[in-house]
LOVEXPA-581140 format. One line per 4 residues: number of its first residue (from 1); their letters; for each residue x, y, z of N, C-alpha, C. Coordinates in Angstrom, 2 decimals, padded with zeros to 5 digits. Atoms other than C-alpha are relative to their C-alpha. Layout:
# LOVEXPA-581140
NUM> A> X Y Z X Y Z X Y Z; ... .
//
This chain:
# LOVEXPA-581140
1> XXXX> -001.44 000.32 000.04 -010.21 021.75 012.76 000.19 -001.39 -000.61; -000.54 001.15 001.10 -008.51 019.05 010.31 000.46 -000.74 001.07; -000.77 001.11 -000.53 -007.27 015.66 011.62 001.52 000.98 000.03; -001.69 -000.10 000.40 -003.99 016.88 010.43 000.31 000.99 000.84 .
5> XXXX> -000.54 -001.02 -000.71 -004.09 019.92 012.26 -000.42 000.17 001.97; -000.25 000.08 -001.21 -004.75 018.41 015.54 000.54 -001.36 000.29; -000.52 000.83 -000.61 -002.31 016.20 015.83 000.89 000.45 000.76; -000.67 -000.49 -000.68 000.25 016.35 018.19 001.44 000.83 -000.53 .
9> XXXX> -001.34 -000.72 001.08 003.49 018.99 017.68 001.18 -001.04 000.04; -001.31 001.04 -000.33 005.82 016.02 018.50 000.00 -000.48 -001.82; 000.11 000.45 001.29 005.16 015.04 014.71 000.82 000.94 -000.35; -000.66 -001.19 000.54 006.64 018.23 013.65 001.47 -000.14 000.47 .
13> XXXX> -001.49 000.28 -000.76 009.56 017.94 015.96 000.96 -001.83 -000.61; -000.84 001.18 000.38 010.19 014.06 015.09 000.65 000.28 -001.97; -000.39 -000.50 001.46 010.22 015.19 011.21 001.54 000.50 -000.21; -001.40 -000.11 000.12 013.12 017.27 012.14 000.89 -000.35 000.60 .
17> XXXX> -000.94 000.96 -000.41 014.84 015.28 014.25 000.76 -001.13 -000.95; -000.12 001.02 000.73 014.71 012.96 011.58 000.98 000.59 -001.01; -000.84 -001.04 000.99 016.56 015.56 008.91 001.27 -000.19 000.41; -001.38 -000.93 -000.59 019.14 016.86 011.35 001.09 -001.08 000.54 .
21> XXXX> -000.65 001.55 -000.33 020.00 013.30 012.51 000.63 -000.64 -001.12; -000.49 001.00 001.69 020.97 012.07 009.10 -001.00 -001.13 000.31; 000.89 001.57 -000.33 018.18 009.04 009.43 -000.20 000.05 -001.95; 000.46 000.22 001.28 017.54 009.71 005.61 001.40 -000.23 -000.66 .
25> XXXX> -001.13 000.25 000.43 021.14 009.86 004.76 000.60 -001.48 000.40; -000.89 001.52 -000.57 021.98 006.44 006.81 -001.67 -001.01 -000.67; 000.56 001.12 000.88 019.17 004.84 004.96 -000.12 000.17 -001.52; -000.52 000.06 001.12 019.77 005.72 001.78 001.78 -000.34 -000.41 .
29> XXXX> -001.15 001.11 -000.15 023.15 004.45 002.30 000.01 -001.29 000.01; 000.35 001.87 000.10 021.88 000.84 003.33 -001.31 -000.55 -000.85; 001.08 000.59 001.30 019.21 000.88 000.46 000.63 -001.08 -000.80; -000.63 001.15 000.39 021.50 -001.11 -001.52 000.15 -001.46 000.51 .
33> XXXX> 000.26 001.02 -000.43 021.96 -003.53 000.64 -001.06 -000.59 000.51; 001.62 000.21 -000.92 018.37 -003.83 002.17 -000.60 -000.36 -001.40; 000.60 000.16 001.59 017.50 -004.16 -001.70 -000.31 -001.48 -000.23; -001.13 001.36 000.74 019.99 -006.68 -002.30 -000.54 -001.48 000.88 .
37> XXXX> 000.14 000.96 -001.04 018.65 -009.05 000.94 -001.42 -000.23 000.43; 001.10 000.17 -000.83 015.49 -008.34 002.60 -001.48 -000.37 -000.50; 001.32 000.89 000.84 012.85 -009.39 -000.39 000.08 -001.10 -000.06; -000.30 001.15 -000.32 014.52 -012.44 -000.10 -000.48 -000.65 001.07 .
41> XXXX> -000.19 000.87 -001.68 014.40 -012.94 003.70 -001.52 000.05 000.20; 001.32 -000.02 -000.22 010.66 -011.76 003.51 -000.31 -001.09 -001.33; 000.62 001.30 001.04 009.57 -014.63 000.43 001.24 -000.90 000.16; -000.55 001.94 -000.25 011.90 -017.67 001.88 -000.32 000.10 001.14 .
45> XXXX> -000.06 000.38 -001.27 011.90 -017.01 005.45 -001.33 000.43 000.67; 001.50 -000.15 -000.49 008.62 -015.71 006.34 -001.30 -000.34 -001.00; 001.13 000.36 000.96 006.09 -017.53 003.72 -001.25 000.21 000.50; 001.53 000.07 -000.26 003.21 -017.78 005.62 -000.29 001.91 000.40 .
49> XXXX> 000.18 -001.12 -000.37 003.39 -014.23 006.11 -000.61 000.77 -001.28; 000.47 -000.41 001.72 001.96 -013.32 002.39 -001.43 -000.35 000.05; 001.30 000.30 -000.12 -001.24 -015.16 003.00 -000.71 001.28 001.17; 000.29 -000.66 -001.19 -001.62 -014.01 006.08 -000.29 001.95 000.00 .
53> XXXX> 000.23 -001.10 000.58 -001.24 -010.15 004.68 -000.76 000.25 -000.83; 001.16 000.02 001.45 -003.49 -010.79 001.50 -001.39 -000.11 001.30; 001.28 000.13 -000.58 -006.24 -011.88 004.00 -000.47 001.26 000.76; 000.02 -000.70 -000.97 -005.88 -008.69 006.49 -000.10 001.13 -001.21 .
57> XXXX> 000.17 -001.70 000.91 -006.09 -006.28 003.34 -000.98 -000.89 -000.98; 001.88 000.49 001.30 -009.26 -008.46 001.41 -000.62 001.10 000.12; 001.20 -001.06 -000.04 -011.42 -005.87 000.08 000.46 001.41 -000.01; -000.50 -001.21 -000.37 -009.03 -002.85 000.97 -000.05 000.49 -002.06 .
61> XXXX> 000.23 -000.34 001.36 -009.40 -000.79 -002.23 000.73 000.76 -000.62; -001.23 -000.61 -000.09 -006.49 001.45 -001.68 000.82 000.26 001.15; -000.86 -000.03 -001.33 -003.64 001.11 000.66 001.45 000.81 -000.48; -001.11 -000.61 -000.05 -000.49 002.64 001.67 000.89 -000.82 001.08 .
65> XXXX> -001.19 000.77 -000.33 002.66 001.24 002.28 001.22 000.69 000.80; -001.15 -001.46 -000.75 004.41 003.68 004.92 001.13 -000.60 000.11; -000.96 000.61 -000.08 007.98 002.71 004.86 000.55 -000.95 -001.13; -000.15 000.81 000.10 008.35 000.93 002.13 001.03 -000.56 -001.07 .
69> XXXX> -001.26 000.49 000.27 011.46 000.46 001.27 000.33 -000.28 -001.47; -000.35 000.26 001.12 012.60 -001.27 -001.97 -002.20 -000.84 -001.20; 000.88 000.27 000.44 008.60 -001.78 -002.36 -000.57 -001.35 -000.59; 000.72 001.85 000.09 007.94 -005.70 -002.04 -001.55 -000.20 000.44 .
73> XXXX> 001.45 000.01 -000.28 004.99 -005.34 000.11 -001.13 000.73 -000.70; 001.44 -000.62 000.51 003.16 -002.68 -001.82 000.06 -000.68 -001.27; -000.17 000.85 001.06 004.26 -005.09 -005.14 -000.91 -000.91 000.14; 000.99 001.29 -000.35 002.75 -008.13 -003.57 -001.45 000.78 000.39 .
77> XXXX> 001.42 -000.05 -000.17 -000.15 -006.59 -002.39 -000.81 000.83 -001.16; 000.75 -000.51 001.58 -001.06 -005.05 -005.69 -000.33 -000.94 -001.04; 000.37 001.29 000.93 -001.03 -008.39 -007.54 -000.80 -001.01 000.59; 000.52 001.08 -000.63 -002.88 -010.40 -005.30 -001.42 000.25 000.15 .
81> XXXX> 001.36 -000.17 -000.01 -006.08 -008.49 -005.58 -000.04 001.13 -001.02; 000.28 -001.09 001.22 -007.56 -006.08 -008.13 -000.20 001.44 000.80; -000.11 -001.03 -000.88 -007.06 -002.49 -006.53 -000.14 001.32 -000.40; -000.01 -001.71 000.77 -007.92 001.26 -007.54 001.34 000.78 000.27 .
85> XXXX> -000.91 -000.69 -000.36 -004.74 002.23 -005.84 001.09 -000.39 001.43; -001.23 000.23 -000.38 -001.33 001.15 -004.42 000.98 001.13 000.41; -001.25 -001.33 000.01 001.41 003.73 -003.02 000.68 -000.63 001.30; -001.21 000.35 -000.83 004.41 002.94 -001.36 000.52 001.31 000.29 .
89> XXXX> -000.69 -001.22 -000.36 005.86 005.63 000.61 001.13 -000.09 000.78; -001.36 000.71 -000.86 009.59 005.95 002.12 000.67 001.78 -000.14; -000.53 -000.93 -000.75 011.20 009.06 003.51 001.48 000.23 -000.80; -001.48 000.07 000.65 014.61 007.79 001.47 000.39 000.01 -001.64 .
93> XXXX> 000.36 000.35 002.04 015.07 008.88 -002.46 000.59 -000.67 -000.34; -000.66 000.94 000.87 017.64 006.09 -002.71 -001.57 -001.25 000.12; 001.03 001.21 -000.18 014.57 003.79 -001.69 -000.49 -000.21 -000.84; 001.25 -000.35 001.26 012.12 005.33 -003.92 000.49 -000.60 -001.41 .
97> XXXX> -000.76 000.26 001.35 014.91 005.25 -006.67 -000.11 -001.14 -000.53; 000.01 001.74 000.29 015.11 001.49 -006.28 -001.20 -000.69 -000.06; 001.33 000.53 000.33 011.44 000.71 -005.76 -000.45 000.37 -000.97; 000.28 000.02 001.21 010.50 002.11 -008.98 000.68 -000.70 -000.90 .
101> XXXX> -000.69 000.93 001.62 013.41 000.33 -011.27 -000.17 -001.51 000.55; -000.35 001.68 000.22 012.70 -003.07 -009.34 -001.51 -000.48 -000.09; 001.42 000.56 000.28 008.50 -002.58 -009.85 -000.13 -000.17 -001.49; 000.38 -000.19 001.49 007.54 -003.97 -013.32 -001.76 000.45 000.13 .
105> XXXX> 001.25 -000.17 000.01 003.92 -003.37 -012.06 -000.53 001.51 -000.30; 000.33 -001.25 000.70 002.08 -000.32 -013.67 -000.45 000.64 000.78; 000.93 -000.27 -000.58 -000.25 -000.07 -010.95 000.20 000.12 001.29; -000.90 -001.04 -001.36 002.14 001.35 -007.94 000.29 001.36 -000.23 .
109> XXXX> -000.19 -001.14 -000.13 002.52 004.51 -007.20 000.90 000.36 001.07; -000.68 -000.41 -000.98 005.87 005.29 -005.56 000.04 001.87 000.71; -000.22 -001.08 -000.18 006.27 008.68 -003.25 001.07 000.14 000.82; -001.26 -000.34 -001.01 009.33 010.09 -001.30 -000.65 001.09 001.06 .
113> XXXX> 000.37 -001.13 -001.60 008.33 012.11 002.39 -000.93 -000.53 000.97; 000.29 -000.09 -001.43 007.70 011.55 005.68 -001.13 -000.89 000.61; 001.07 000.87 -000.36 005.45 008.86 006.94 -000.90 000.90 001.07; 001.07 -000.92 -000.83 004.32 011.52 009.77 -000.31 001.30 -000.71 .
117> XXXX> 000.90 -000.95 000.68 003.24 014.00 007.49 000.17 -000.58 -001.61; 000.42 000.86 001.35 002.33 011.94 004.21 -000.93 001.01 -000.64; 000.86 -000.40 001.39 000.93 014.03 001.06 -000.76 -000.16 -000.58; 001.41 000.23 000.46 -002.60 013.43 001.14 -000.43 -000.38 000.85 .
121> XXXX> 001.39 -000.63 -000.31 -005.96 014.44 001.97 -000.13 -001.39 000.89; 000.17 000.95 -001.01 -007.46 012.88 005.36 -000.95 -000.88 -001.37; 000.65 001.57 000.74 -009.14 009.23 004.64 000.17 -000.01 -000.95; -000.66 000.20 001.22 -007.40 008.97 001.71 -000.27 -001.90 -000.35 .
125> XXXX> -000.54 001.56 000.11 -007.09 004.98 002.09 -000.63 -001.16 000.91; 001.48 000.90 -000.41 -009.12 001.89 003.15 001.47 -000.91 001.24; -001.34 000.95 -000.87 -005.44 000.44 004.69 001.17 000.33 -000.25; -001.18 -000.61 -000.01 -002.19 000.99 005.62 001.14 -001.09 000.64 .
129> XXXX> -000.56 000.92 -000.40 000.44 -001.25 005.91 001.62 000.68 000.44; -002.04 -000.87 -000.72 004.01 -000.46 008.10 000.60 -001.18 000.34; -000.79 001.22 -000.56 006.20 -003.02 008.18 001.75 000.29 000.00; -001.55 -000.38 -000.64 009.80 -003.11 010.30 000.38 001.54 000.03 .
133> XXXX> -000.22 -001.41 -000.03 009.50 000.60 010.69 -000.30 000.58 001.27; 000.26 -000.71 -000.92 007.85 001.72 013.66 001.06 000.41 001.23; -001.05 -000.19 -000.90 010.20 000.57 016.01 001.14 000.36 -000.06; -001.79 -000.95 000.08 013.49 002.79 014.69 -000.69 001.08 000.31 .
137> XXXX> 000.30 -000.96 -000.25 011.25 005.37 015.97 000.70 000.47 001.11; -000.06 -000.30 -001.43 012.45 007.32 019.03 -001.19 000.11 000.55; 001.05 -000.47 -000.67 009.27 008.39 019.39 -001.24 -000.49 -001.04; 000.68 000.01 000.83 006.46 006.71 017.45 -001.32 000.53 -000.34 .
141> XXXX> 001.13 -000.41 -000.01 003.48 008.28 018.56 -000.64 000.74 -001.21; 000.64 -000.66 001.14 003.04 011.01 015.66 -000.21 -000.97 -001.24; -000.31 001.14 000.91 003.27 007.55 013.16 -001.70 -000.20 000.15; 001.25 000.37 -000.28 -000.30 006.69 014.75 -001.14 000.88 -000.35 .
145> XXXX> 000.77 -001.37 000.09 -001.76 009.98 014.73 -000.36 000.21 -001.54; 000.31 -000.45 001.15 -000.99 010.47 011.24 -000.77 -000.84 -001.13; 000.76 000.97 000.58 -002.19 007.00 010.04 -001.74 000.09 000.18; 000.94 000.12 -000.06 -005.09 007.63 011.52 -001.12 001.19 -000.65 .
149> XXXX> 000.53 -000.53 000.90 -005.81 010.38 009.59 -000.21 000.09 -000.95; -000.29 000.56 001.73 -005.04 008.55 006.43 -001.04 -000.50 -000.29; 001.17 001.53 000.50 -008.03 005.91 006.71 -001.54 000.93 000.01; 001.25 -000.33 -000.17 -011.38 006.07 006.50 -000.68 -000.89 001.08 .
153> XXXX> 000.05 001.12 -001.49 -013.35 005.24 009.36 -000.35 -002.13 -000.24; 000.15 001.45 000.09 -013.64 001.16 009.57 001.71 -000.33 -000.86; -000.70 000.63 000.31 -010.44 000.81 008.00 001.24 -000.31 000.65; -000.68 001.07 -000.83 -007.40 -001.18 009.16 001.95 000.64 -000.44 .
157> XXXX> -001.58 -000.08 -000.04 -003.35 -000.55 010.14 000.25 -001.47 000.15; -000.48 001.57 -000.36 -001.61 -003.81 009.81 001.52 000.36 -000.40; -001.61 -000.07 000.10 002.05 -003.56 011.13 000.44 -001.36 000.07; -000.54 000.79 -000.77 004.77 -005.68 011.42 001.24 000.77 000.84 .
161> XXXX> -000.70 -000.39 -001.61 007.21 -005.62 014.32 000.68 -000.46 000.28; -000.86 001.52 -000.30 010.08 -006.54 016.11 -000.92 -000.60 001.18; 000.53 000.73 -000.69 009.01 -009.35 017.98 000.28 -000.30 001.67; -000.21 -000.34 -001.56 009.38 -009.77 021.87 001.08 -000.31 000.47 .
165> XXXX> -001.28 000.05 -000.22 013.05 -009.81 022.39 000.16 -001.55 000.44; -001.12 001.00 -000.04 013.92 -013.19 021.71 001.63 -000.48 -000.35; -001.65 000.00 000.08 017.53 -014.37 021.68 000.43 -000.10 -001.78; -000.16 000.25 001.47 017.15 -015.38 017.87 -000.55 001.66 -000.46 .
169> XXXX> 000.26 -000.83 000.49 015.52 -011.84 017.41 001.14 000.86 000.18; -000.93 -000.59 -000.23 018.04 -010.00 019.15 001.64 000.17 -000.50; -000.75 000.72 000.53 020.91 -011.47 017.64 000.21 000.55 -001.55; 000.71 -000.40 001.70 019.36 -010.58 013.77 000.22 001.91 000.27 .
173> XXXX> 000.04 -001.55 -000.63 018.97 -007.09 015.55 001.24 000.92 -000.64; -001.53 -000.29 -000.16 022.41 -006.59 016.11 000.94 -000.23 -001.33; -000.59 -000.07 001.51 023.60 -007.82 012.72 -000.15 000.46 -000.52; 000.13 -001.02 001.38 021.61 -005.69 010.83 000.17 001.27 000.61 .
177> XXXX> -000.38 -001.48 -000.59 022.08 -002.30 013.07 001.98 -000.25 -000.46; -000.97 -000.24 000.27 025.67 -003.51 012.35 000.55 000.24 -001.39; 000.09 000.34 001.14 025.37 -004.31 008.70 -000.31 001.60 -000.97; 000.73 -000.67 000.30 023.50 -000.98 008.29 001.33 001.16 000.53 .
181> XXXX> -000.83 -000.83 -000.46 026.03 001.21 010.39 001.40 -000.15 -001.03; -000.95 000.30 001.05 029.16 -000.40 008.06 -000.08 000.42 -001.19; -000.59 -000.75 000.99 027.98 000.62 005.33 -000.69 001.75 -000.33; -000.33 -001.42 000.47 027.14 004.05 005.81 001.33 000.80 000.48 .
185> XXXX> -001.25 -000.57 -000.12 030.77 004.47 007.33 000.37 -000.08 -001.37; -000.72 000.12 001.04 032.08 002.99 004.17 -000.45 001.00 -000.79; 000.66 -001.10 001.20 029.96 005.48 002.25 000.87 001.57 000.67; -000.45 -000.60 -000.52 031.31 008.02 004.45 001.60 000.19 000.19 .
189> XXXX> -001.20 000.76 -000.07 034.64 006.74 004.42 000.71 000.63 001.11; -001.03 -000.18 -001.48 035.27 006.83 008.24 -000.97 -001.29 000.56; 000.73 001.04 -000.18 034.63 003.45 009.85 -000.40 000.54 001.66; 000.46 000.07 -001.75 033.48 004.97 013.34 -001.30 001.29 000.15 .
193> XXXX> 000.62 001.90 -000.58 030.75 003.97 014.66 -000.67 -000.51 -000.90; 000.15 001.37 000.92 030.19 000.82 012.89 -001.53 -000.61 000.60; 001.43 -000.01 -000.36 026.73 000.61 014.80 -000.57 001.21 -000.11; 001.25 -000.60 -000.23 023.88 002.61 014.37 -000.67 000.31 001.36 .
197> XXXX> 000.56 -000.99 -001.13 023.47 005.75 017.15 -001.56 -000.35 000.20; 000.95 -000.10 -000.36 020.37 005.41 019.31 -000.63 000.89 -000.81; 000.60 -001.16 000.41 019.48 008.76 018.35 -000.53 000.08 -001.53; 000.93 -000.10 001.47 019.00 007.82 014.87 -000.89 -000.83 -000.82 .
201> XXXX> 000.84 001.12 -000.08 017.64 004.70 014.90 -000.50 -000.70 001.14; 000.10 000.17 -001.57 015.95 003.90 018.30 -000.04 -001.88 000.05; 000.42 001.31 -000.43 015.03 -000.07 017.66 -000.51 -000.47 000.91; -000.06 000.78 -002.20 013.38 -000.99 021.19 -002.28 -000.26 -000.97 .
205> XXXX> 001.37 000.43 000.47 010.14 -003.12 020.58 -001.00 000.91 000.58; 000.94 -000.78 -000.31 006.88 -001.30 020.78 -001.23 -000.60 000.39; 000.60 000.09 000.05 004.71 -003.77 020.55 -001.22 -000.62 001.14; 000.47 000.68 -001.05 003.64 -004.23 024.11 -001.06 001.76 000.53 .
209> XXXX> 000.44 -000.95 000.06 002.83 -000.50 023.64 -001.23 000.14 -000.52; 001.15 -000.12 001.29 000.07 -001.19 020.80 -000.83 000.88 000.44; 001.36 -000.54 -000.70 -002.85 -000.58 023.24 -000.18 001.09 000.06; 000.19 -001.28 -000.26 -002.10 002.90 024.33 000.36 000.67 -001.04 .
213> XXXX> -000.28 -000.93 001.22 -000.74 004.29 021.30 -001.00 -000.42 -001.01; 000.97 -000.05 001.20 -003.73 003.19 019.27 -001.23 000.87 000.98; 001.41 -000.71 -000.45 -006.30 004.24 021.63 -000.05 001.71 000.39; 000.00 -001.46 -000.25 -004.62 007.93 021.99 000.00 000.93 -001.53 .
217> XXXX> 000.21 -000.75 001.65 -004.79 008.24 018.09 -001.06 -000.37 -000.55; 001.48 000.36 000.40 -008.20 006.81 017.54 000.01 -001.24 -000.61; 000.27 001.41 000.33 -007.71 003.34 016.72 -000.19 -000.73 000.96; 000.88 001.47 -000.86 -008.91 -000.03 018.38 001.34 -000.94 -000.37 .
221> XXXX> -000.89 000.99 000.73 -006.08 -002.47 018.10 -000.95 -001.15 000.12; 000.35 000.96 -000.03 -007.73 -005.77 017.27 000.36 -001.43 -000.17; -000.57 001.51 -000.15 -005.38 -008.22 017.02 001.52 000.17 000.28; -001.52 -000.38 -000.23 -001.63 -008.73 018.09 000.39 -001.65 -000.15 .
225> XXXX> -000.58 001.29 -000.16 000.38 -012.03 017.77 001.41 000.10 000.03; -000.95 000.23 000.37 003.73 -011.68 018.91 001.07 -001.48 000.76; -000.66 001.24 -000.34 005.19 -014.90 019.34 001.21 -000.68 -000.38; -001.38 000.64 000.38 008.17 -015.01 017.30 001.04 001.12 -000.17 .
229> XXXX> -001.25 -001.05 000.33 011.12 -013.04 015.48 -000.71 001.39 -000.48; 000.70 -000.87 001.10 008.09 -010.79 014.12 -001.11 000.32 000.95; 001.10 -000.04 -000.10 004.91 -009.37 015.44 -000.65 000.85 -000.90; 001.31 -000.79 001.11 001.77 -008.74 013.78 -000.76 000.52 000.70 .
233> XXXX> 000.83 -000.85 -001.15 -000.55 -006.37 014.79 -001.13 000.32 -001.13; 001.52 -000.73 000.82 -004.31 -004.95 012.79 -000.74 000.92 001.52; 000.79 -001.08 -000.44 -005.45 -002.03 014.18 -001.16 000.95 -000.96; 001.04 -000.82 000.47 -008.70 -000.11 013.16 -000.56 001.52 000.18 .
237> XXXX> 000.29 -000.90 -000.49 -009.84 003.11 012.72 -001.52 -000.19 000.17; 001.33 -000.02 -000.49 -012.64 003.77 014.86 -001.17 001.32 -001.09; 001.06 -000.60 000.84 -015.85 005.49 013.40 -000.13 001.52 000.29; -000.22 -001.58 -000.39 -014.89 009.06 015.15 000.85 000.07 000.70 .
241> XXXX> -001.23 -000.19 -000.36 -011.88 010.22 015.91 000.21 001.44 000.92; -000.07 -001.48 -000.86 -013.05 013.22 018.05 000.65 -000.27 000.93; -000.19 000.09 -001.64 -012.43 011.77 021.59 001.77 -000.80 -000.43; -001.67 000.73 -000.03 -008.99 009.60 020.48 001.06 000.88 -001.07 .
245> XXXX> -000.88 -000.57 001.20 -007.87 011.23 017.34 000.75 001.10 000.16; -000.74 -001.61 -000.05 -007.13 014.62 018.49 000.22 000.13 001.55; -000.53 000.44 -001.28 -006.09 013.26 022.18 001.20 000.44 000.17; -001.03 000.31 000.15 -002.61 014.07 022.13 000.57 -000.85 001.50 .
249> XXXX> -000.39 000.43 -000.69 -000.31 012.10 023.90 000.45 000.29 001.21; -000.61 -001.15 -001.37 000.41 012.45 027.82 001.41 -000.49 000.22; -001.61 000.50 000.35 003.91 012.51 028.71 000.05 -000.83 001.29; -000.69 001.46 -000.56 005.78 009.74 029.97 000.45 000.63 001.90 .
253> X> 000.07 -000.69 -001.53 005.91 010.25 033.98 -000.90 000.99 000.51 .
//
């Protein structure tokens, strides 16, 4: 039996939750603006965060960029080292749309579908990078499962995260769930609700979760730092994924 085909059915189910919810329709609505802002806010306001990513993917030889939006991170991390293979992946075809006309780099490879069932063969990839995504999950578990069928063994997840509900995080939160809800009313042209439903974007930090959701999908988390508006996390896949990989998750209570 395939990684892929023992992961848990909650993957299957979040997929279409994700459809039936509009989550692809309310982010291809705020692509524009997430375009227009957030490469910015990641190269002025988080600098040291570029090093700090180049070092945690040295050596990686092909990575994947689950989530990735208008495609800054899989940009930067394609120029910063010499690489057989780059791919940015994002669930939203306005995303995709925009990460291809704003890469001049030759050597990305954008795709559109589903971070829990991603379009290619297990261990595909030496690293996998998720950044500000996990936590709009309701449910992130199948996210783990499926990453971990992406890598090859020894290689490395490096998320980022929201960070541990500080007042400055929370705050940012709330602006952009509002920022994000506005304008898919306006696209919609009914302004109600002007926030962003639980149900389609969950936001609630995860990253106090790391531990158990890596060790029920076969990773090792090995590092966590969340100390500010952001956490970082590197998780590894372990060298057999019999006993964690195909674990599924137990339920909550």
């Amino acid at each position: 039996m395939s990684q892929r085909d023992a992961r848990p059915a909650t993957s299957t189910r979040l997929a279409d939750r994700n459809a039936e919810g509009g989550r692809s329709d309310l982010f291809d609505a705020s692509a524009k603006l997430y375009t227009a802002t957030f490469p910015y806010v990641w190269r002025y306001g988080f600098r040291s965060l570029h090093p700090w990513l180049a070092s945690r993917f040295a050596g990686c030889r092909s990575i994947l960029d689950a989530g990735t939006g208008p495609g800054y991170w899989a940009s930067y991390l394609a120029s910063v080292e010499r690489r057989e293979r780059v791919v940015g992946l994002d669930f939203s075809p306005e995303f995709i749309r925009l990460a291809r006309a704003r890469t001049r780099s030759g050597n990305v490879e954008f795709v559109c579908a589903d971070l829990t069932r991603a379009p290619f063969a297990d261990a595909s990839f030496d690293g996998i990078l998720c950044s500000g995504v996990l936590d709009t999950f309701p449910d992130p578990a199948p996210a783990f499962f499926e990453f971990r069928r992406l890598l090859r063994p020894g290689g490395r997840v490096v998320l980022i995260l929201r960070g541990p509900g500080t007042r400055g995080s929370k705050l940012l939160e709330r602006f952009f769930r509002f920022c994000v809800g506005a304008t898919a009313a306006i696209r919609r042209r009914s302004m109600r609700p002007l926030f962003v439903p639980e149900a389609q974007w969950s936001r609630k930090a995860i990253w106090c979760d790391l531990p158990d959701l890596a060790a029920a999908s076969g990773l090792e988390l090995s590092e966590c730092d969340a100390r500010g508006l952001i956490t970082k996390a590197v998780l590894v896949a372990l060298e057999s994924a019999e006993d964690g990989g195909r674990r599924e998750p137990e339920a909550a209570g």
